[in-house]
N, C-alpha and C positions, 0 to 999 in steps of 0.2 A: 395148677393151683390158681386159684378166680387172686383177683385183684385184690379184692375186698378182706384177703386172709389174712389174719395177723391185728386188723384194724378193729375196735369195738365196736358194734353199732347199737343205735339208739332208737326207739319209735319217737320221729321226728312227729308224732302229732302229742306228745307231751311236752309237758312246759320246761324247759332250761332248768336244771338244779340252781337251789338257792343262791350258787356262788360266782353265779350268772346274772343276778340281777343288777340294773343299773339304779346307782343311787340318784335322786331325782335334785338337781342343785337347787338348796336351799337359798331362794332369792330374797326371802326377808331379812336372814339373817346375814347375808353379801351386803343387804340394802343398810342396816345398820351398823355392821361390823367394820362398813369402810365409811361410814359416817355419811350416808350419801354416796360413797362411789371417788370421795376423794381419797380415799387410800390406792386408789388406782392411777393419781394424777401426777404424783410430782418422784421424783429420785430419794424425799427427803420425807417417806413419809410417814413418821412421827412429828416432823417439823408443823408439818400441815395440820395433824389433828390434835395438836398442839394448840394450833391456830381456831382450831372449831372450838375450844374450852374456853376462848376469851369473848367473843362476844355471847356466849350460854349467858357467861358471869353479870354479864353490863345488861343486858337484856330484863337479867333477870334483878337488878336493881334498877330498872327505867319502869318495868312494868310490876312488879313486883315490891315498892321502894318501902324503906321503914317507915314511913307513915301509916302502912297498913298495920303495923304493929296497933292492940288495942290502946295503946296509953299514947297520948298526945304530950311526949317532950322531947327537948331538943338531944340531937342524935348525942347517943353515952354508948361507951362500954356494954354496958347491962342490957341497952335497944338494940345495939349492934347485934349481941348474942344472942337477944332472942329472936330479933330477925332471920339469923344464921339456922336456929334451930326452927322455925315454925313453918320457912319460905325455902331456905336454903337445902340441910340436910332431905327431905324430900323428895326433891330435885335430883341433888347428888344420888341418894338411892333409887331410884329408875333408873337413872344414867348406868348405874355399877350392875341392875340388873339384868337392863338391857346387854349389856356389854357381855356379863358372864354367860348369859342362855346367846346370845348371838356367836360369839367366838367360840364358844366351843361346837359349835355347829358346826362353822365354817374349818374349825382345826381337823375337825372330824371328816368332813366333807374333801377335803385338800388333801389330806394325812399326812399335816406338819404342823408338829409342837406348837409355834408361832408366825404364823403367816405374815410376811413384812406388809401386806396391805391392810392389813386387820389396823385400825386406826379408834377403836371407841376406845381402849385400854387408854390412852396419851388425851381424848378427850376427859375423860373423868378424871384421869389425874390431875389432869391442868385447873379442872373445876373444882377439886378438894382444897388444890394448894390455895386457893381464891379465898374460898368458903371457911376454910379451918383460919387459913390468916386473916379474916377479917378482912381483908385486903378492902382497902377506903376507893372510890371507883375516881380515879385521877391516873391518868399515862404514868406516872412514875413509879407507882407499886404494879399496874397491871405488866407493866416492860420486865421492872425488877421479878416479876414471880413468874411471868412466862420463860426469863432466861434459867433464873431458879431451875423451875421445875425440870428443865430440862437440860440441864448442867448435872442434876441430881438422877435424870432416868436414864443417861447415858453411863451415867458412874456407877449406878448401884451400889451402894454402900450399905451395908447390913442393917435389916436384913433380905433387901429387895430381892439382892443375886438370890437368895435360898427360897424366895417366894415362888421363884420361877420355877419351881418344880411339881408344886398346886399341880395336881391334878386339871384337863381341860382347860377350862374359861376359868378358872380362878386363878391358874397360874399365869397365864397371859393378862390379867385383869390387875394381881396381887400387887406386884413388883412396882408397876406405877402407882398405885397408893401406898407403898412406899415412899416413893419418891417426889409425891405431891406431900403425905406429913412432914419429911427434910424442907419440904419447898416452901411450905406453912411457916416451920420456924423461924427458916431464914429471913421470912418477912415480919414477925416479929421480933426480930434481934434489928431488922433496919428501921421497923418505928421506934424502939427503943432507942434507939442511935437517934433519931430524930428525923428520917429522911423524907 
């Protein structure tokens, strides 16, 4: 009996069946999904893309400031929000759709639910909770809503936990908008307080 009995063989000049092929690593969506590459850096890495949502926010009131708003008065409520809305929300929606078509790329590409290096989710939350709260740009509300936010994507509290089930990139994505809207409020119950 040859060697070869028993064994199937193949005409090795045809190509590898489909379940053979190698998927090709999605680099723009690594490049984005770890915000640059720093979801790869620290043990802590939500902490860190955390960290990338606060200078977006300052940035984006240095270069972006309500003066561009068209009406010429001194900063209110009403300039605030429509600053929020004309400059801000925007912004935020890139961020959230960058994030959704990125991470699910990469969930796909890894084939895990939620990659711990995946880090755009924790930037755009961190950038909602900013933007929905108005958050005034002075170290004391950006401290208070960076701990916020992330007191609140650690806790999940309904209904973030159930977000996370989203399908792809939205569920990796959902859960911190979640917890950037708790983060929102809770900066508006501290200017209410006066802080």
């Amino acid at each position: 009996m040859s060697a070869s009995a028993g064994r199937s063989t193949r005409d090795l000049s045809q190509p590898p069946p489909a379940d053979h092929t190698i998927e090709r690593k999605p680099r723009l969506a690594l490049f984005i999904a770890t915000a640059c590459g720093l979801g790869y850096l620290s043990k802590a890495p939500g902490t860190l893309g955390s960290l990338v949502g606060v200078p977006i926010y300052v940035l984006m009131g240095r270069y972006l400031p309500l003066d561009v708003v068209p009406w010429r008065m001194p900063p209110s409520f009403g300039l605030q929000a429509w600053w929020a809305v004309m400059t801000g929300i925007p912004i935020s929606i890139v961020i959230a759709a960058a994030g959704v078509w990125s991470s699910s790329r990469v969930a796909s590409f890894s084939r895990k639910d939620d990659p711990q290096f995946v880090v755009i989710d924790e930037v755009s939350g961190q950038h909602l909770t900013y933007l929905l709260g108005l958050a005034p740009f002075n170290w004391k509300y950006l401290l208070l809503g960076f701990i916020l936010f992330r007191a609140f994507d650690i806790w999940k509290p309904f209904p973030a936990r159930q977000a996370e089930a989203l399908p792809g990139g939205w569920g990796i994505m959902a859960d911190d908008w979640v917890a950037g809207i708790y983060a929102a409020i809770g900066l508006w119950i501290a200017r209410a307080a006066g802080l």
